[in-house]
FINU-755686 format. One line per field, with one value per residue (C-alpha): residue in one letter; chain; x, y, z. Coordinates in nm, 2 decimals, always signed. Layout:
<recs>
residu: c(A  ...) $
chaine: c(A  ...) $
c1: c(X  ...) $
c2: c(Y  ...) $
c3: c(Z  ...) $
</recs>
This chain:
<recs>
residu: c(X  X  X  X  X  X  X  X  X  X  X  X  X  X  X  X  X  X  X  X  X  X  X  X  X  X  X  X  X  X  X  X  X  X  X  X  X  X  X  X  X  X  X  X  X  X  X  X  X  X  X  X  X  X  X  X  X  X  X  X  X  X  X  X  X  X  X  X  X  X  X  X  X  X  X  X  X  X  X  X  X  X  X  X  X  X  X  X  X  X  X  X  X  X  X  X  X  X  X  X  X  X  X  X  X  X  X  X  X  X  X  X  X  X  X  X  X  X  X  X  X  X  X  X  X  X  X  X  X  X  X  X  X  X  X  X  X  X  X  X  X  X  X  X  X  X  X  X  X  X  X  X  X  X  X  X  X  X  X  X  X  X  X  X  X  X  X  X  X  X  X  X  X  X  X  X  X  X  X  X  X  X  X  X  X  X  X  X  X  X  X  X  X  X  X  X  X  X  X  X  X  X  X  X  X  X  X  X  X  X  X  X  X  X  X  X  X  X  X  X  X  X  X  X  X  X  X  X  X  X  X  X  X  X  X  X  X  X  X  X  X  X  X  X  X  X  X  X  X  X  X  X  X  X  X  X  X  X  X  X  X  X  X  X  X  X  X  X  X  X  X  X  X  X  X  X  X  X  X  X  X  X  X  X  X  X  X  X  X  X  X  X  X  X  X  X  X  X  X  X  X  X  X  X  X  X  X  X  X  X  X  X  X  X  X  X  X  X  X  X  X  X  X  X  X  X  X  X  X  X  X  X  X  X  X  X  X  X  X  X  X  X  X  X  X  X  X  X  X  X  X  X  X  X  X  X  X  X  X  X  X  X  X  X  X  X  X  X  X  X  X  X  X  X  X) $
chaine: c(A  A  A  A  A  A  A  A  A  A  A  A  A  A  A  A  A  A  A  A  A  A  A  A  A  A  A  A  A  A  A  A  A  A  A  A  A  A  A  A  A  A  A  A  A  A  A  A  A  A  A  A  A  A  A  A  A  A  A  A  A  A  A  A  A  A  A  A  A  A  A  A  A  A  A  A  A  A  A  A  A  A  A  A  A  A  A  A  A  A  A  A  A  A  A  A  A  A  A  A  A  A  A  A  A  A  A  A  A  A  A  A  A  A  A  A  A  A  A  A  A  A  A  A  A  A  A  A  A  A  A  A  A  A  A  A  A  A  A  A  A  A  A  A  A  A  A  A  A  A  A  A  A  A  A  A  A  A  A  A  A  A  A  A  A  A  A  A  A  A  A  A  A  A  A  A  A  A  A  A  A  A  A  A  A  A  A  A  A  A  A  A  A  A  A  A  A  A  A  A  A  A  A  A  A  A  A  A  A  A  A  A  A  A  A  A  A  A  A  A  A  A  A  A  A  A  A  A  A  A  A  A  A  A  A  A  A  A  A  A  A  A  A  A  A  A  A  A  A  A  A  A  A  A  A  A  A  A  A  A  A  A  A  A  A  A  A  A  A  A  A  A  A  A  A  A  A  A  A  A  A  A  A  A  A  A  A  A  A  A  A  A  A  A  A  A  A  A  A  A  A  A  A  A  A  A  A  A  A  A  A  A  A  A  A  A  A  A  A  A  A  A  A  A  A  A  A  A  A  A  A  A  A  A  A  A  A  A  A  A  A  A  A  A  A  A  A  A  A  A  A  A  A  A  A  A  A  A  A  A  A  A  A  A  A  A  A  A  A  A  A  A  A  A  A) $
c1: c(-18.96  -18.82  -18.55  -18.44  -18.43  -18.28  -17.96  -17.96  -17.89  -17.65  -17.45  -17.41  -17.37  -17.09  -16.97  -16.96  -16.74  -16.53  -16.46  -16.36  -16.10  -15.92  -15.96  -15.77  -15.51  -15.29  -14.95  -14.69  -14.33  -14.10  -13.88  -13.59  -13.44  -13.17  -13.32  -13.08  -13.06  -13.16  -13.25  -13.45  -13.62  -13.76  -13.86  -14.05  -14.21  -14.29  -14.45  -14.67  -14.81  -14.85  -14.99  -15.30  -15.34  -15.34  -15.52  -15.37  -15.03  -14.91  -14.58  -14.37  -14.13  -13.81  -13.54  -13.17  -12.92  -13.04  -13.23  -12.97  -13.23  -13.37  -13.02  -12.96  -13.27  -13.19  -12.85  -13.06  -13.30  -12.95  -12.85  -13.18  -13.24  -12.85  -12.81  -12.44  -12.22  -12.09  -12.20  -12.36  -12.58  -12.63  -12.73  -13.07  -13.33  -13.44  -13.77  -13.87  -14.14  -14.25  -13.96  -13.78  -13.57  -13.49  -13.18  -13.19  -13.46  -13.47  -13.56  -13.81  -13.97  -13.94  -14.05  -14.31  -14.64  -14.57  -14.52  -14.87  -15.04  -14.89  -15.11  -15.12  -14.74  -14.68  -14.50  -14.13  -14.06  -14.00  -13.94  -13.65  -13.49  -13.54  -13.58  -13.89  -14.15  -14.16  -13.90  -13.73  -13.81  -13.46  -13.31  -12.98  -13.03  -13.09  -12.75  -12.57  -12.41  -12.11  -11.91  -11.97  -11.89  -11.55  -11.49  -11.60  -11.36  -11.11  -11.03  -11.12  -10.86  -10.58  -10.68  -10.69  -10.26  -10.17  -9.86  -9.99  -10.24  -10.01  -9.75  -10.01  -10.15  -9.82  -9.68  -9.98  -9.93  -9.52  -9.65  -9.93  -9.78  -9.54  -9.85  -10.02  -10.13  -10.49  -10.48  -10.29  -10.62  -10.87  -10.70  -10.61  -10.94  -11.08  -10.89  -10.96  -11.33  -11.25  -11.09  -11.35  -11.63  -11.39  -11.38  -11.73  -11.86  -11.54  -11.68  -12.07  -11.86  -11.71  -12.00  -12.20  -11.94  -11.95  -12.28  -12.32  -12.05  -12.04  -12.43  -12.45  -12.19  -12.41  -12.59  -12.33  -12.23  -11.90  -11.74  -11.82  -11.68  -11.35  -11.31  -11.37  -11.12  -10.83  -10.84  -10.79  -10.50  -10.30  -10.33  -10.21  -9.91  -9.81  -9.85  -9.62  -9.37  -9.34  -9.27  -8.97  -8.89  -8.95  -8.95  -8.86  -8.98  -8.98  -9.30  -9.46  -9.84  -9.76  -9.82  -9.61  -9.20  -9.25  -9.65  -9.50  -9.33  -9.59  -9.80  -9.59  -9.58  -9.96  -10.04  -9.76  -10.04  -10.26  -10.29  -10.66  -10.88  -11.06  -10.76  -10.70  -11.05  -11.03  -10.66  -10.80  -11.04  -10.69  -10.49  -10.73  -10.64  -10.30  -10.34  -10.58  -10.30  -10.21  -10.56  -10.76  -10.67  -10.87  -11.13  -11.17  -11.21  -11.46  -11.68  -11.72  -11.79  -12.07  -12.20  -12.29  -12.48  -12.66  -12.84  -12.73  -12.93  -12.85  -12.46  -12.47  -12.44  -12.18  -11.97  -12.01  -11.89  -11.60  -11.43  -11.48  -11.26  -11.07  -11.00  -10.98  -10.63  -10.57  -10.80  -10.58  -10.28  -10.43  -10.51  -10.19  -10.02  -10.22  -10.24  -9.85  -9.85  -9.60  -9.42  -9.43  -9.03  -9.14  -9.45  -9.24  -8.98  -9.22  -9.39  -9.06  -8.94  -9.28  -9.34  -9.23  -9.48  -9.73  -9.75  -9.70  -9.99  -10.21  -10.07  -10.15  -10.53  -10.61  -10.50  -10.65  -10.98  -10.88  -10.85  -11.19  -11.41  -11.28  -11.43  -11.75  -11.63  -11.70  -11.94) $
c2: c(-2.74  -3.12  -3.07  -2.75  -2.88  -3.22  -2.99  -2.78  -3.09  -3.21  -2.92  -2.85  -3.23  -3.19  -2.89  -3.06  -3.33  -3.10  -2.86  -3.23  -3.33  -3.01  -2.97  -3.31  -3.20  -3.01  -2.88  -3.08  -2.92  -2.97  -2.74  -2.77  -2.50  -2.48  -2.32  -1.99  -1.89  -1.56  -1.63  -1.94  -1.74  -1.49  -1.81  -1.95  -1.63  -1.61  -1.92  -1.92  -1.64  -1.82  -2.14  -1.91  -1.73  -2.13  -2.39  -2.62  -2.58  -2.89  -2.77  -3.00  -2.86  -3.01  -2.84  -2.97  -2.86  -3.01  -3.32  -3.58  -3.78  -3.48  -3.35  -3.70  -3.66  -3.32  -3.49  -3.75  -3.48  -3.26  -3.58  -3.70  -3.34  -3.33  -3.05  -2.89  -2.95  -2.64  -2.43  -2.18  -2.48  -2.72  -2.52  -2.35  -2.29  -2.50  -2.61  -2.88  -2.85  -3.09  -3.09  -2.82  -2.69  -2.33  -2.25  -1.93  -1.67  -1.48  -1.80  -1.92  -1.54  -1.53  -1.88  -2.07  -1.88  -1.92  -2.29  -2.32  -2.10  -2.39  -2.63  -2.92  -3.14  -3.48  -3.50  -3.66  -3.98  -4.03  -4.45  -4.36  -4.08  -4.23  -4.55  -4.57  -4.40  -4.16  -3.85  -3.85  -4.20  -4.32  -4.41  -4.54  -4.89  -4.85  -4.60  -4.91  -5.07  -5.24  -4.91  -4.78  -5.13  -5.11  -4.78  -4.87  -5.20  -5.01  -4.71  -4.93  -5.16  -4.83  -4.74  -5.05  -5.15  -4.77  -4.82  -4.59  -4.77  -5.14  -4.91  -4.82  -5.14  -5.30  -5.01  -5.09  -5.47  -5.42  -5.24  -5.47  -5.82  -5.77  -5.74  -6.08  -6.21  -6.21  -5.80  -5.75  -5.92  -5.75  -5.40  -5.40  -5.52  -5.22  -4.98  -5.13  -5.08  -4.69  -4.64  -4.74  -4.57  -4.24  -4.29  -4.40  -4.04  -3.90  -4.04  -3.92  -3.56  -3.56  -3.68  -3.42  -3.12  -3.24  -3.20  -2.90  -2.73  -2.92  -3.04  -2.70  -2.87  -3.16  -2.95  -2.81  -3.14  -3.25  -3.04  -3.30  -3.59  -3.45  -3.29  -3.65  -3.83  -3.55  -3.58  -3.97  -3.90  -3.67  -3.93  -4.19  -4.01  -3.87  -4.25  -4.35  -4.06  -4.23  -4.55  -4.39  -4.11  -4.21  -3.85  -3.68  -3.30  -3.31  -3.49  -3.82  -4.01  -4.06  -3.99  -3.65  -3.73  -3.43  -3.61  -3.96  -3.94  -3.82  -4.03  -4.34  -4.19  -4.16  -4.52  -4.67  -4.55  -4.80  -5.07  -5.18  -5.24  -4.91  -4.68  -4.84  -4.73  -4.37  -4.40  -4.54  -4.24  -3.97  -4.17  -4.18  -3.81  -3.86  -4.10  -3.88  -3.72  -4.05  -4.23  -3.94  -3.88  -4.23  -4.14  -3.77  -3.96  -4.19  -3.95  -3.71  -3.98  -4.14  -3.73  -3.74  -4.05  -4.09  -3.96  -3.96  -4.28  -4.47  -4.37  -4.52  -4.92  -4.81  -4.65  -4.90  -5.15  -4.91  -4.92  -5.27  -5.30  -5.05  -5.22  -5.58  -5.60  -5.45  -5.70  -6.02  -5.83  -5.85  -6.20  -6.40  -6.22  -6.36  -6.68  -6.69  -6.72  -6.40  -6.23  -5.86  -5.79  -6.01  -5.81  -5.52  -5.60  -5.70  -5.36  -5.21  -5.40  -5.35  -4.98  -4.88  -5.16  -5.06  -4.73  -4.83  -5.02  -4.75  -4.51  -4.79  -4.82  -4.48  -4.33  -4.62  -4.47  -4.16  -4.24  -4.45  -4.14  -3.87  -4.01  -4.12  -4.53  -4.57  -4.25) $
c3: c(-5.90  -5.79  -6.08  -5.97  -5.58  -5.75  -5.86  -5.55  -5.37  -5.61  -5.62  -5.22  -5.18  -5.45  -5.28  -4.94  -5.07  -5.30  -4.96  -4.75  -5.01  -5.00  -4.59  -4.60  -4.81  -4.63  -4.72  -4.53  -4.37  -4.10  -3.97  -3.75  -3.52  -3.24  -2.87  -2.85  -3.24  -3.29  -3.64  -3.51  -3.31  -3.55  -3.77  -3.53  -3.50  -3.86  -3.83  -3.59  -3.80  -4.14  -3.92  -3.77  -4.15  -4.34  -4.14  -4.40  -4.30  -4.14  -3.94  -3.74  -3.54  -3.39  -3.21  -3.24  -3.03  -2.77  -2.92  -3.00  -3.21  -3.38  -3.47  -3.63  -3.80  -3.97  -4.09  -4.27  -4.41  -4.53  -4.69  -4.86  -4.99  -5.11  -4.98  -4.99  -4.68  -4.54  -4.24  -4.50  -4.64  -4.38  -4.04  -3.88  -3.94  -4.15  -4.34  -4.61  -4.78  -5.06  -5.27  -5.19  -4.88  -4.74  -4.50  -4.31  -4.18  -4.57  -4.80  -4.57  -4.54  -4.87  -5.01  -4.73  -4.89  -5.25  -5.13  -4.92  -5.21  -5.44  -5.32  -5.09  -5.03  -4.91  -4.64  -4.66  -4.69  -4.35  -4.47  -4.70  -4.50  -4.08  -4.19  -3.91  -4.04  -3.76  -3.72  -3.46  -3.35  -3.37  -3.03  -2.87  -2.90  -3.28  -3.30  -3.18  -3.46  -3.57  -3.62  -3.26  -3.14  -3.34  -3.20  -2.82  -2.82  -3.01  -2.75  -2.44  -2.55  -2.59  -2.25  -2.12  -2.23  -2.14  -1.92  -1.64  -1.47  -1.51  -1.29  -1.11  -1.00  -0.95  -0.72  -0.53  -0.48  -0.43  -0.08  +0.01  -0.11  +0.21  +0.46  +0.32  -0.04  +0.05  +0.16  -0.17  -0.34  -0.17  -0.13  -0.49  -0.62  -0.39  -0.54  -0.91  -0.83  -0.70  -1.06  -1.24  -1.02  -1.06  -1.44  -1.53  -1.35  -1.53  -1.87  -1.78  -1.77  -2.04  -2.24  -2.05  -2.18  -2.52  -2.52  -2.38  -2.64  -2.95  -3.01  -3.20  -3.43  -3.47  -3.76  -3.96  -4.20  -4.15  -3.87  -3.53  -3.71  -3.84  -3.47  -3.30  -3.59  -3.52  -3.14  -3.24  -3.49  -3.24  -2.96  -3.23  -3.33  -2.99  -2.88  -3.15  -3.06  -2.72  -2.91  -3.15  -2.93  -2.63  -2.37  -2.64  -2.69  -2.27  -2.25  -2.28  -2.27  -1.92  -1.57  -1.57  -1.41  -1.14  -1.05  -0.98  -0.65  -0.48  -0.64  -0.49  -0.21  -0.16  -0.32  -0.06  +0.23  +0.14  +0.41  +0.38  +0.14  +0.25  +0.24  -0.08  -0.21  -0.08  -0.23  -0.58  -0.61  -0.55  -0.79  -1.12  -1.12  -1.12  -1.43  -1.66  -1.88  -1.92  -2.02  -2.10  -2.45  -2.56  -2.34  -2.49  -2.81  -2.74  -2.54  -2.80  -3.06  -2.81  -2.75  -3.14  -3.12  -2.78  -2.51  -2.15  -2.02  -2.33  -2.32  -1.95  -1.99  -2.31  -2.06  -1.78  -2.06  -2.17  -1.87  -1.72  -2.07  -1.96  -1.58  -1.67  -1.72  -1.37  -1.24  -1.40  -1.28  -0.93  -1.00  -1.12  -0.87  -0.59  -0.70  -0.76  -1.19  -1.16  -0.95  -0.93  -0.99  -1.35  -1.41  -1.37  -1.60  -1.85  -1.84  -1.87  -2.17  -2.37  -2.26  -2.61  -2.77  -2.59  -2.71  -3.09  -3.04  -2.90  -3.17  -3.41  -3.30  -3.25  -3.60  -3.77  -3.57  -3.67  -4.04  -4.08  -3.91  -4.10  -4.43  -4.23  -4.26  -3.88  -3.83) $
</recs>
């Protein structure tokens, strides 16, 4: 009687341990979706099925069109898995599972229960493919390496030589210099600081649109990146046209002919640091054909790799770049290093430079993201 209560004993304590091992050996998977797929949404569906049929199903979900950090995730996970680039291979939904992924609403049907019935998975190597350890972990600060700083300083520095706002600036100064040299310094540093108020919201915008529109890119491998490194390209080679060509095919990468008298016009009101200010915020639209196309560029890039509080302090960066040379304008006038009929000749004779320059700088952008170099 003691043996036989001896083995009962042994074999429920065995059992007991036996059903613990297995309870902690779950089958691992993450899946990612996009909020407004229809095929997402029948997923998801599915899932929450098979999660309430097999406790042991340990799903992590993450949705990507609107998750900058989770979209960058399930570009690591298409890469570590080698999965084929192509919007039929690389888009939502889609779910890894041990070894072994499934794109689209039929393999995961299809495949997920054969999977669980398999047995238990690890779950991926989140070390080797987010280089955290936890998905979706990565953040802005992390996203800011040496290629973003390349292309940052790259398009500041286009926008920051275009020939629009120097005319600009020194149309400004030609009507205020005659009222006083001090109200030329403080009017035009008023109306610097209404530029770049009018274009940081501009940029925050931009970013914003490129969000909304293009973050469904973000998933199909490839297709974001070649958009941002052809909007570069054409603002290279349109740039150069200007420098070879210069109003050639009736247009150039300038204020528009027909905009700029009433431009000067408006600018020529200024009499106070305040008019110049309300002035400043009237004239930044004048200049967007002009410095928009750098901008363009580099929002789209940043709405790939950031989320709207971290893109802030990159943007208030971007165009204090972008303003600086307005502001050393403003300066060596005042103080008396230049006069403005010089500075005006000098723009004129290096209009053409300036715009090979630009076209230089921006296809070279254009040439490293394409092939991922600075991506």
């Amino acid at each position: 009687m003691k043996k036989t209560i001896l083995l009962f004993t042994v074999l429920l304590f065995s059992l007991l341990i036996s059903t613990n091992v297995f309870a902690d050996e779950n089958v691992c998977a993450y899946y990612f979706y996009g909020d407004g797929c229809h095929f997402c949404a029948q997923t998801t569906e599915f899932l929450d099925q098979i999660e309430e049929q097999y406790p042991s199903l340990e799903l992590h979900k993450f949705e990507v069109w609107y998750n900058q950090e989770n979209s960058q995730t399930l570009q690591k996970y298409f890469d570590a898995y080698d999965v084929p680039e192509g919007r039929e291979s690389r888009g939502v939904p889609a779910l890894f599972i041990g070894e072994n992924y499934y794109i689209g609403l039929g393999p995961i049907v299809q495949n997920l229960e054969t999977e669980i019935q398999n047995g238990p998975t690890d779950c991926p190597t989140l070390q080797d493919i987010n280089g955290t350890g936890d998905i979706g972990s990565k953040t802005s600060t992390e996203s800011f390496g040496l290629e973003t700083i390349l292309i940052i300083i790259g398009a500041a520095l286009v926008d920051s030589i275009n020939p629009c706002a120097i005319a600009v600036i020194l149309i400004l100064l030609t009507s205020l210099i005659v009222v006083g040299r001090k109200r030329a310094l403080t009017a035009g540093l008023a109306f610097i600081i209404s530029i770049y108020i009018v274009y940081f919201l501009f940029g925050l915008g931009l970013f914003s649109l490129f969000q909304f529109i293009l973050i469904p890119l973000t998933v199909i491998g490839g297709i974001l990146r070649y958009f941002i490194g052809t909007i570069a390209i054409i603002v290279g080679i349109l740039n150069i046209k200007d420098f070879i060509w210069y109003g050639g095919g009736g247009f150039v990468i300038e204020i528009p002919r027909s905009w700029r008298p009433r431009m000067k016009k408006l600018i020529m009101t200024a009499t106070s640091p305040i008019s110049a200010f309300v002035i400043g915020f009237l004239v930044s639209l004048f200049e967007l054909p002009c410095t928009g196309g750098p901008y363009f560029f580099v929002t789209g890039y940043l709405a790939d790799k950031f989320t709207f509080l971290g893109v802030i302090p990159i943007l208030l960066f971007y165009n204090l770049f972008f303003i600086m040379p307005l502001i050393i304008i403003n300066l060596v006038i005042y103080f008396g290093y230049v006069k403005i009929d010089k500075a005006q000749q000098w723009r004129t004779k290096n209009l053409r430079n300036l715009h090979l320059a630009a076209g230089i700088i921006m296809i070279l952008l254009g040439l490293a993201i394409i092939p991922g170099i600075l991506y």
